[in-house]
KOLZA-773115 format. One record per residue: x, y, z of N, C-alpha, C in turn. Coordinates in pm, whole numbers, plus 50000, padded with zeros to 5 digits. Example, Ala and Ser with C-alpha at 12.3 -4.5 7.8 and 13.67 -1.06 7.14 Angstrom:
KOLZA-773115
513194943150780512304955050780513204967050780;512854977550708513674989450714512905000350787;
This chain:
KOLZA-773115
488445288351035488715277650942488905283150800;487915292850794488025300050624489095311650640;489845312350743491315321850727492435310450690;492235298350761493075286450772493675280950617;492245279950555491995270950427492935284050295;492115295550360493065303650262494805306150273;495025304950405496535306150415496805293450345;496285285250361496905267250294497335269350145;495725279350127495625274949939496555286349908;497055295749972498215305449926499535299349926;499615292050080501105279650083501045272149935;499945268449926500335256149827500655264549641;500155278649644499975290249562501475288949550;502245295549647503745298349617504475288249618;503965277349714505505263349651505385261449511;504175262349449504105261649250504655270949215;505155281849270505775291049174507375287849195;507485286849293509135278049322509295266949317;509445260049177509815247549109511145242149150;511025230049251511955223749243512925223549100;514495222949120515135221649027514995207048962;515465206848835515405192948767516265179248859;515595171848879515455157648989516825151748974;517875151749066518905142549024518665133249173;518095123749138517665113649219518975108249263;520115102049225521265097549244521995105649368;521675121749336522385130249446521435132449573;520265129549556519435128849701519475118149745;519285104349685519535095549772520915092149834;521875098449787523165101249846523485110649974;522635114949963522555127550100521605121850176;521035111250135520055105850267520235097750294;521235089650251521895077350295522805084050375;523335090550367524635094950485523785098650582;522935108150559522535112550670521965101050802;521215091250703520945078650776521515073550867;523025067950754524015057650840524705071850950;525255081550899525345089151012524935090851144;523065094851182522595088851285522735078051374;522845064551251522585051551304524035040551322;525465050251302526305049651358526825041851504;526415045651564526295040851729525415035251735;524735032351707523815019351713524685006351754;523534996751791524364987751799524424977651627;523304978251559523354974551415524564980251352;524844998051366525565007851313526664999251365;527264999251460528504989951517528994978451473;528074965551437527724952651397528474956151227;527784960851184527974966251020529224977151007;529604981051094530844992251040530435005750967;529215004351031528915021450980529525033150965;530235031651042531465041251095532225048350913;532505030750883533775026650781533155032150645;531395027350635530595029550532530485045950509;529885050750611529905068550643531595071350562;532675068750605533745078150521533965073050385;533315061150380533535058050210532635065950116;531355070150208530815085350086531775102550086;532645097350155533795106050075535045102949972;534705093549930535925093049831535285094849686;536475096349640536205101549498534995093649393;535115079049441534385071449308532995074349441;531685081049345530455081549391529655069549456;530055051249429529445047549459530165034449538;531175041749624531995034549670531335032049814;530655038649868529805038949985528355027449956;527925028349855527325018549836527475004249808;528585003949709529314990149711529874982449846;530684989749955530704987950076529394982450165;528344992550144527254989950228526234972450209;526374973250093525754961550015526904945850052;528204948750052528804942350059528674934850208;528444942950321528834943550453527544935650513;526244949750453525214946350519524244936350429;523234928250522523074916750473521614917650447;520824915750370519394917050323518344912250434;517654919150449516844909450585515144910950504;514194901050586513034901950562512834906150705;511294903950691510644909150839511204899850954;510944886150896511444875251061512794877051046;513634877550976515364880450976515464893151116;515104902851066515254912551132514674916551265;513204913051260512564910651382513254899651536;514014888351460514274877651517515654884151593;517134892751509518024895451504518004909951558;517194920251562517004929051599516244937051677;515134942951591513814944651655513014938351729;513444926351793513064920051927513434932352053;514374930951997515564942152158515144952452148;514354960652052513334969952057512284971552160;511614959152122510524960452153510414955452288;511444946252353511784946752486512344957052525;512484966852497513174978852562514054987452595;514944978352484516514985152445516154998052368;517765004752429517855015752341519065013152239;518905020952154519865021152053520255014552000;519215001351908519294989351894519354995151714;518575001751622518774999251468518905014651413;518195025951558517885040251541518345039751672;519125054051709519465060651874518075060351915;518105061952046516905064652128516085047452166;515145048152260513775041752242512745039952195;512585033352100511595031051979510095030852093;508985042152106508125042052161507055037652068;506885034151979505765032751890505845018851775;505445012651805505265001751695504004998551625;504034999451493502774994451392502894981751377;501294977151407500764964351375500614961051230;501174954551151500974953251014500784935450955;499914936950904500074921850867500174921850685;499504935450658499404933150473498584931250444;498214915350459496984909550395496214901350566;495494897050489495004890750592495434879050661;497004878050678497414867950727497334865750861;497394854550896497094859851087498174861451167;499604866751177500354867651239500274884651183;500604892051323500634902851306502714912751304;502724919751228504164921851211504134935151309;505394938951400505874948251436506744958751399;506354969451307507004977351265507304987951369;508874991851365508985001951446508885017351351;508195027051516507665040351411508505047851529;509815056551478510845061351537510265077251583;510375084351631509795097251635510535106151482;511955106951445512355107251327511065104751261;511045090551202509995086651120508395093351125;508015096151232506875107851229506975115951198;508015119951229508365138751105508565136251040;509515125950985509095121450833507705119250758;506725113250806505405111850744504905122850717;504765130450808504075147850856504905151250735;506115153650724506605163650600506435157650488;505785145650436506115140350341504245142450294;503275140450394502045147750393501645160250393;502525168550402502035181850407502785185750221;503785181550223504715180650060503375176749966;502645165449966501665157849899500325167049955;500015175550016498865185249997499185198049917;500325204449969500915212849849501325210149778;501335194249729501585194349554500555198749473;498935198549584498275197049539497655209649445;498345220549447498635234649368498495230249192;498885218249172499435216149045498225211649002;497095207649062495755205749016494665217249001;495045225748893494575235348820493075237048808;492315231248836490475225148824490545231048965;491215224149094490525227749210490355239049262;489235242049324488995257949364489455259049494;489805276049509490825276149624489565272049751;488145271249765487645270549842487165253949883;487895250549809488005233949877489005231950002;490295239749966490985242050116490215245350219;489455250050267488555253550367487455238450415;487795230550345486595220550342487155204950414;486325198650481487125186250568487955178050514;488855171450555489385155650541488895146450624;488245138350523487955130550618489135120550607;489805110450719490695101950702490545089050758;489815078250677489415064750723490585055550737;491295055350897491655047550922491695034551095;492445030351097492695027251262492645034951353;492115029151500492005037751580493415044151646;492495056251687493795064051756494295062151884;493725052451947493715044352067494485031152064;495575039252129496675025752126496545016252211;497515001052186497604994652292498855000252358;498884996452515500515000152615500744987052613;501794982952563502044968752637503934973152654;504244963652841505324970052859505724984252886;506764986152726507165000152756506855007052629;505925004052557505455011052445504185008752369;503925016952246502805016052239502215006552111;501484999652065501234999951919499804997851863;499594999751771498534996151726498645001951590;497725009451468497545004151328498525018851311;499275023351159500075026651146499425043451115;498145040451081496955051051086496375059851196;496805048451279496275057551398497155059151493;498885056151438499645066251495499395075651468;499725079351344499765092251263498475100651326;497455096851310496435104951355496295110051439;497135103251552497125105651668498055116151723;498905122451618500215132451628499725145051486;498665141651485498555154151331498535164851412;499285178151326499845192051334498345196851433;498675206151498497705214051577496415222751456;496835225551361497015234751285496075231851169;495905215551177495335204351117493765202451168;493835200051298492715195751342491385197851298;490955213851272490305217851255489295214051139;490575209650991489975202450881489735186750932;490345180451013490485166551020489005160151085;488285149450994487205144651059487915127650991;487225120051114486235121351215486315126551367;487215134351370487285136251500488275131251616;488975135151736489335128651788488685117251857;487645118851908486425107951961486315096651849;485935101051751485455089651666486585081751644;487815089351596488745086251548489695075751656;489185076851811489665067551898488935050251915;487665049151850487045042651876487615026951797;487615017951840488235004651828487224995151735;486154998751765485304989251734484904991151602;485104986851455485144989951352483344994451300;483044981751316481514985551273480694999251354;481054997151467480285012951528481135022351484;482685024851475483175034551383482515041651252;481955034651159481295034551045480175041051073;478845030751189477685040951200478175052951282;479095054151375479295071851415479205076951312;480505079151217480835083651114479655085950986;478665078150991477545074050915476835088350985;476245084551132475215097351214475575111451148;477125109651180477475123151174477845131851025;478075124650932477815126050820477315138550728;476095139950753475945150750689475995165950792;476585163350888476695177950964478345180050913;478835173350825480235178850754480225184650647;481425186250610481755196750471482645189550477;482585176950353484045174450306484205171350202;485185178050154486315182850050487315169949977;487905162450079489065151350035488655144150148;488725129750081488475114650142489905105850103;489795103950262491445090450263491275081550289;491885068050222491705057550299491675044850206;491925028650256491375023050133490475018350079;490595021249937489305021949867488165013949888;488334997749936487054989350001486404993350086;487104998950225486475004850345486115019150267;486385027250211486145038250154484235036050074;484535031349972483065024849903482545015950010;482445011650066481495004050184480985018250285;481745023850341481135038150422480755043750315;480445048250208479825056050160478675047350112;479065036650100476935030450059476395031650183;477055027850291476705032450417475665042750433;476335052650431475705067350428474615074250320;474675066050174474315066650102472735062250120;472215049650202471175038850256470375047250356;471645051450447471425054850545470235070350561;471035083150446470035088650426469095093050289;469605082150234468075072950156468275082450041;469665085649995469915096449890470555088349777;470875089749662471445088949521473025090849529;473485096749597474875093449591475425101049692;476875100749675477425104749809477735120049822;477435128749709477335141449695475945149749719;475295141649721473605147549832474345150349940;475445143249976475525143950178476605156450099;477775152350039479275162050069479005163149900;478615175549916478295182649786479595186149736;480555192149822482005198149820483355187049804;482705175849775483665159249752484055161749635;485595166349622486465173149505487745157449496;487955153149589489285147749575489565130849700;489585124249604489875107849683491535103449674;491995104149786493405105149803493205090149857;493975077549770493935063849810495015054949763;495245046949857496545037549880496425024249927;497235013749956497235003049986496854986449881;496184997549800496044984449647495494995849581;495774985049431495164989749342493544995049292;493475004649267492045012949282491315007449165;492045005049019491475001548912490274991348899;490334984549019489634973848975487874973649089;488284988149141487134993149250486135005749149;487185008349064486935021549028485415023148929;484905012548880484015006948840482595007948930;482815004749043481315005849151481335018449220;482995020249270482795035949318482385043649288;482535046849115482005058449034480445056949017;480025045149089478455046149069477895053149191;478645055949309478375063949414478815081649387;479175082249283479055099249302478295104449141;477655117149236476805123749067477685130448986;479155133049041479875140448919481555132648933;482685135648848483605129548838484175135448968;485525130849041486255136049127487415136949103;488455139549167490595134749112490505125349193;491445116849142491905105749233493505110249246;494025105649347495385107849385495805097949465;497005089349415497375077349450498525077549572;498515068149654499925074949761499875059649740;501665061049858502485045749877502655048050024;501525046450121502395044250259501805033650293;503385032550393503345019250390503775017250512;503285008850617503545011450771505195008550803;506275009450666507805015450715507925024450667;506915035350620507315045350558506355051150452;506025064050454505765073450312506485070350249;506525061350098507085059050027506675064949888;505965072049824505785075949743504595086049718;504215093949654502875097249638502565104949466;501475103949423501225108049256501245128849320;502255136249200502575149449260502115155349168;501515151649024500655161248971499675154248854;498855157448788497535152048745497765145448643;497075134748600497435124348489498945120348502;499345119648599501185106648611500485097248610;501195091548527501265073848557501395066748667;502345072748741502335065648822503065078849027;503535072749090503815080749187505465083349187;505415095349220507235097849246507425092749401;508815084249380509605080749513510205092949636;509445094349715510485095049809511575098349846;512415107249783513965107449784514725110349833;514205125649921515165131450064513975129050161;513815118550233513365121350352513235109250424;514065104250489514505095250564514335078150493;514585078950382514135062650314515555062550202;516565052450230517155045850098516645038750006;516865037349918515585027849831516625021149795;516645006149756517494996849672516424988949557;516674981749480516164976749403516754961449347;515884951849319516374936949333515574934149227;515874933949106514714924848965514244916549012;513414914249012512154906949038512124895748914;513354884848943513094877648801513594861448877;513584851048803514424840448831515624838448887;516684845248826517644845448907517854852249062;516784864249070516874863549233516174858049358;514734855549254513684848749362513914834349340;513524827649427513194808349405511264817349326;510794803749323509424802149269508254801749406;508904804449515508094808649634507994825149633;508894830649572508764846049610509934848449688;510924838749727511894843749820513064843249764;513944855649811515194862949733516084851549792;516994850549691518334839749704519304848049800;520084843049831520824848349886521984855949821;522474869549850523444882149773522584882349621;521424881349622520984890049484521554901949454;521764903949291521574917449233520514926849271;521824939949341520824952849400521094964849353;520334969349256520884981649214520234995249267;521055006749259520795018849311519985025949222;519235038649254518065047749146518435050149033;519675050749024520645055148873520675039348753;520085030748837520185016448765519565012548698;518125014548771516895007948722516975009248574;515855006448483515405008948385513445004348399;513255017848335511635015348265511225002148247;509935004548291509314989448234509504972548291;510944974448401511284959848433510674960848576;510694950248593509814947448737510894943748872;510864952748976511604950949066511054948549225;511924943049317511474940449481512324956649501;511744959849591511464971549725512624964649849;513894972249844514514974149950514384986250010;514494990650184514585001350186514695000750329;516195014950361516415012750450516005024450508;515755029250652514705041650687515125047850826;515005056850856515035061151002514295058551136;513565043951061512595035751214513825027451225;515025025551155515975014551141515815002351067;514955003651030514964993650918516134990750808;517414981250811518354985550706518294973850603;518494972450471518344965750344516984958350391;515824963050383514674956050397513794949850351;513654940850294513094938550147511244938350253;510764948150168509874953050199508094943150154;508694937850050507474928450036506614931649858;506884945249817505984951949723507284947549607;506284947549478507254950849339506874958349300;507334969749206507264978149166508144978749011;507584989848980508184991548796508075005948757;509215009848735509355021348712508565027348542;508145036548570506855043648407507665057248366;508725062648467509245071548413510525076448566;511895069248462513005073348545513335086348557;512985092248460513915110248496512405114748590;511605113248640510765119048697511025104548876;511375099248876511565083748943510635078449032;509455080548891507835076448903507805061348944;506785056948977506755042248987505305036848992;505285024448971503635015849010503935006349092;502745004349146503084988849233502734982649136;502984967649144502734954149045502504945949121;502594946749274502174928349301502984933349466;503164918449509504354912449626505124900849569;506084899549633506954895149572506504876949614;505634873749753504904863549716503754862349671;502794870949611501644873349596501594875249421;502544861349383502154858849186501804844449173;501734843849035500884828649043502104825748901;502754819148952504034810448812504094794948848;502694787348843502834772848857503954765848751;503824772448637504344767148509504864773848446;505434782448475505214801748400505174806048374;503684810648390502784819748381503144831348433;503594830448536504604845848562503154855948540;502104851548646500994866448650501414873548801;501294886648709501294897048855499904897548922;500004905749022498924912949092498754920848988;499264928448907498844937648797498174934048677;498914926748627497804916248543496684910948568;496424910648746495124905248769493864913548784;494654924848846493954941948874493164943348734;494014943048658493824950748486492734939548427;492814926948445491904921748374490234917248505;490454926648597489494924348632488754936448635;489554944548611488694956848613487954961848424;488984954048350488224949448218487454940048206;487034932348275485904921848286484404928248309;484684935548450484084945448511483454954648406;484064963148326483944970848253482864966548137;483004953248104482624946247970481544939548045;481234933648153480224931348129478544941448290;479544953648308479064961848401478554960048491;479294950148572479184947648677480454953148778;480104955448926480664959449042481634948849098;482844944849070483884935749147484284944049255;483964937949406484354942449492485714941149570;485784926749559486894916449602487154904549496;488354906549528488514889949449489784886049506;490524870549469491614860549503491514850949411;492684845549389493124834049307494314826049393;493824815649396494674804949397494984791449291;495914790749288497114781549178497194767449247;495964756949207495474742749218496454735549097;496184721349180496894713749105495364705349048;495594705948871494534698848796494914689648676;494124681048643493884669148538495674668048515;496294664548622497604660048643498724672748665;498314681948600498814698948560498114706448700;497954718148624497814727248681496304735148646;495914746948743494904755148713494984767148817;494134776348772493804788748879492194786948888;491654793649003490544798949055490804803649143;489734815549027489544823649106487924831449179;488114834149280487154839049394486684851849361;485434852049322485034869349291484254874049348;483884885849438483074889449499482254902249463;481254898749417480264911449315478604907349415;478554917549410476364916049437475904916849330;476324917249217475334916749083475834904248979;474404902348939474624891048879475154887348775;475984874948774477024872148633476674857448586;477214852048500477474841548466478614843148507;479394827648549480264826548609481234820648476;480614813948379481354808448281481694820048170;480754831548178481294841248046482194851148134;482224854748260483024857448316484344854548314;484354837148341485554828548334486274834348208;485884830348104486034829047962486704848147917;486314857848014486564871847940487974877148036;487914869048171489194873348231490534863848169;490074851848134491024848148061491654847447911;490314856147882491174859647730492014876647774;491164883747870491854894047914493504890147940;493464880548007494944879148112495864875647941;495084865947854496074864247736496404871847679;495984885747673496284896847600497484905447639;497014902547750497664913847868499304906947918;499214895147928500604885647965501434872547888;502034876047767502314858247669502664848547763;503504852247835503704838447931502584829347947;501714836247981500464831148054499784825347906;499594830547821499114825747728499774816547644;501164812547650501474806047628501394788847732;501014793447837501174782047965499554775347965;498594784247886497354780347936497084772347792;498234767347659498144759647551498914746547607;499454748747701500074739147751499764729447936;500694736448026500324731648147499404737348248;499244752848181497924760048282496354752148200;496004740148247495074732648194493624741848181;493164746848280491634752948298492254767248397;490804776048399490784784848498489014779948552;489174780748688488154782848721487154793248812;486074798648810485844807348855484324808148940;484494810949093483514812849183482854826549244;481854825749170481354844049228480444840149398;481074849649435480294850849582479534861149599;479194863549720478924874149793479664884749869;479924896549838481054907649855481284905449998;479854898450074479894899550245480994884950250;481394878750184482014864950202483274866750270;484104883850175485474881750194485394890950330;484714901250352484614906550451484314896550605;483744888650588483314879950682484604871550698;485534869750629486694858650595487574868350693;487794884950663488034895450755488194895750858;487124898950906486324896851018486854883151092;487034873851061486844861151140488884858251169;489514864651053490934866451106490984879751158;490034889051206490264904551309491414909651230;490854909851121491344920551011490514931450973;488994935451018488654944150950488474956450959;488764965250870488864979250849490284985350846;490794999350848491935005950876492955000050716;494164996750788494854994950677494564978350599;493884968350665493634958550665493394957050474;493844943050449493644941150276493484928850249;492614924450160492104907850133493134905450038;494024889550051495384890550013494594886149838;494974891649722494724887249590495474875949539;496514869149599497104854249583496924844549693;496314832649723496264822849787497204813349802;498484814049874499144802349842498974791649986;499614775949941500134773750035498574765850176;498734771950285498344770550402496614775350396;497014789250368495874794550324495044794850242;495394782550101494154781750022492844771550152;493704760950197493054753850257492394758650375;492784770150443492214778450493490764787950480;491074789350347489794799650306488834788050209;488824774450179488404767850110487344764650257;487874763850384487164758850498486294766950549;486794777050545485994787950579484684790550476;485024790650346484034787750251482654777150287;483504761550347482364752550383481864758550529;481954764050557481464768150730480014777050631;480284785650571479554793750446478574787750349;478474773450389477754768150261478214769950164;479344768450140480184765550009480884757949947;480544753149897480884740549826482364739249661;483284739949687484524746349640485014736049547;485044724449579485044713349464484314713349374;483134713049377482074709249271482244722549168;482824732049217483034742349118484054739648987;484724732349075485744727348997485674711748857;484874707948893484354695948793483604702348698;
């Protein structure tokens, strides 16, 4: 293992000395779009769309004549568009339905905790895609100058879904985590905990106490996973052997590699579980794809993706393309990497080698630095609150809760807001889940002068039709139990931070099953 760790930390030694040339994002995603539609040619999608026609239009002279074509032809899909129109015939057993071949692998994805579960297809392509796009994002990790070469030698641990699929039919699926896990490099193993055993096990809560037992007979180095299930196993272990933090057990805990939401607003209780600082390192996968990952220390935000099996498109994220549900009009404005600009807020198209083509993926995002073609998440594209508009992101909500947090030092574990109709108008409440004690009214009162700082819309809407905010602190076990009861918990699983719709009335019920009383909060 200590010959292993040193060949790694020498790999990752010489890719830093051979610096990629300066980024022309425009010319890689041009070479990976052909290469794409090339493959997916004969398809029967490739056929449907004229792939054929699209493929020779990236030979003509004007550069973005292949794209104007493609956009023109092919038609924007969401998940049920495409699922309904396509990826059905997948998953019954066709070949050569969006990618050549038989799609053997499908990820269960839902996002949030909604209860319909989505079928993503995971192409064998697309696994070598992840693998190279993970091994790229450990040897970036050269560029972090602090770490000692003898942390390479030291475990990963990687908290996700089991590696134990379901067969149904003629293929397999289950969480998008424990494909992957289930195909890591030979070469790998050796650092990888929990193990193949553990790592097969289904049952979430005994996952945790294995992982808990076994605990301190490790050496680990870098922790994956997201950050809720991440801080919950480590108080775990922390209880368990009756120590001060999580560096009594993994003295050698250098590096928290985490994805799926925003960390900012965790980052507050986590840091009360370790005795010294760690790196954090942010990734974007996303069960259609490695979509991004942070490639060297203090970025703002993560670089995209650019040669390795993903087109990216981009759709402003504004009025004219969404309705006020979150859903894109029909032929929105889509611009290519060369388009964007800093600072504006955009929807996530992206077309991939599982076959996924113009996909509007669900995430917004905002670019912090185009010549590097960095990015942040900001939200979903249904997951904002514009009763009146207010026009709040998921980012705006992250940021002022993790400044609430901050100000009055307390641990926010979970939280949600939903957008009520009040005193004829409008209001938000929101759901907070902390074990330490607050006032709920100076609370109220500091996230919403936060959010006024942070968003005018909003501060302009809350002098007018955003009438009140209101605010309910729970018990951190509330949302987990809310989890739990839709067989969401653990792996990639995420408590949705907007309530709309079906589901406020949903989780308001679930609340009274809880002894909770959700009105009276509100008077």
């Amino acid at each position: 293992m200590a010959l292993l760790g040193s060949l790694l930390k020498r790999g990752i030694s010489l890719t830093n000395v051979v610096r990629r040339k300066k980024l022309n994002a425009l010319k890689l995603q041009k070479k990976t779009f052909v290469k794409l539609i090339g493959k997916a040619r004969y398809t029967q999608f490739g056929q449907a769309f004229q792939f054929e026609d699209i493929e020779n239009a990236a030979f003509f002279e004007d550069e973005k004549a292949f794209y104007n074509k493609f956009r023109e032809i092919v038609p924007i899909y969401d998940y049920n568009k495409i699922y309904k129109d396509w990826w059905q015939r997948s998953i019954n057993g066709e070949k050569n339905v969006c990618w050549p071949g038989r799609v053997k692998y499908f990820a269960l994805s839902s996002g949030t905790s909604e209860a319909a579960s989505k079928y993503i297809p995971v192409t064998k392509t697309m696994s070598k895609a992840i693998q190279k796009t993970s091994i790229r994002q450990i040897l970036s990790l050269g560029r972090y100058q602090h770490l000692p070469s003898q942390l390479y030698e030291k475990g990963f641990l990687m908290l996700g879904g089991s590696t134990t699929l379901n067969y149904r039919d003629n293929h397999f699926e289950g969480d998008l985590s424990g494909i992957t896990a289930s195909q890591i490099p030979f070469w790998f193993q050796q650092f990888y905990k929990p193990g193949k055993e553990i790592a097969q096990e289904r049952d979430w809560a005994l996952k945790l106490d294995e992982i808990t037992e076994q605990a301190s007979q490790w050496d680990i180095g870098f922790v994956v996973g997201v950050p809720a299930w991440i801080q919950l196993l480590m108080e775990k272990i922390i209880a368990h052997y009756k120590v001060k933090t999580i560096h009594d057990i993994w003295p050698n805990l250098m590096v928290f590699c985490h994805g799926g939401v925003s960390f900012e607003p965790y980052r507050h209780g986590f840091e009360h579980l370790l005795a010294r600082p760690i790196t954090y390192i942010e990734t974007y996968l996303a069960s259609e794809g490695f979509i991004a990952y942070q490639t060297h220390p203090n970025a703002e935000g993560m670089q995209l993706v650019l040669d390795n099996g993903i087109f990216f498109e981009f759709i402003p994220f504004n009025g004219e393309n969404f309705n006020a549900d979150g859903e894109v009009i029909d032929k929105p404005q889509a611009l290519m990497i060369d388009e964007v600009e800093e600072g504006k807020e955009y929807a996530l198209l992206i077309s991939t080698c599982s076959g996924a083509w113009r996909y509007l993926i669900g995430d917004t995002i905002k670019f912090v630095s185009k010549k590097h073609s960095e990015i942040v998440i900001t939200g979903r594209t249904k997951h904002f609150l514009s009763l009146c508009g207010e026009h709040l992101s998921v980012d705006n909500m992250n940021k002022a809760v993790e400044l609430a947090s901050q100000e009055l030092n307390i641990d926010v574990r979970e939280f949600t807001v939903a957008g009520i109709s009040h005193d004829t108008l409008f209001a938000h409440h929101w759901y907070i889940g902390t074990n330490d004690p607050v006032d709920e009214t100076v609370l109220k009162n500091l996230i919403d002068a936060k959010l006024k700082e942070l968003n005018d819309d909003y501060a302009v809407e809350r002098r007018h039709a955003l009438k009140d905010v209101f605010v309910t602190v729970l018990p951190a076990t509330t949302f987990y139990k809310w989890m739990e009861a839709k067989g969401k918990m653990g792996g990639q699983n995420k408590f949705p931070r907007v309530l709309k719709k079906n589901m406020i009335s949903d989780w308001e019920g679930f609340l009274k099953t809880q002894g909770i009383e959700v009105g009276a909060a509100r008077t």
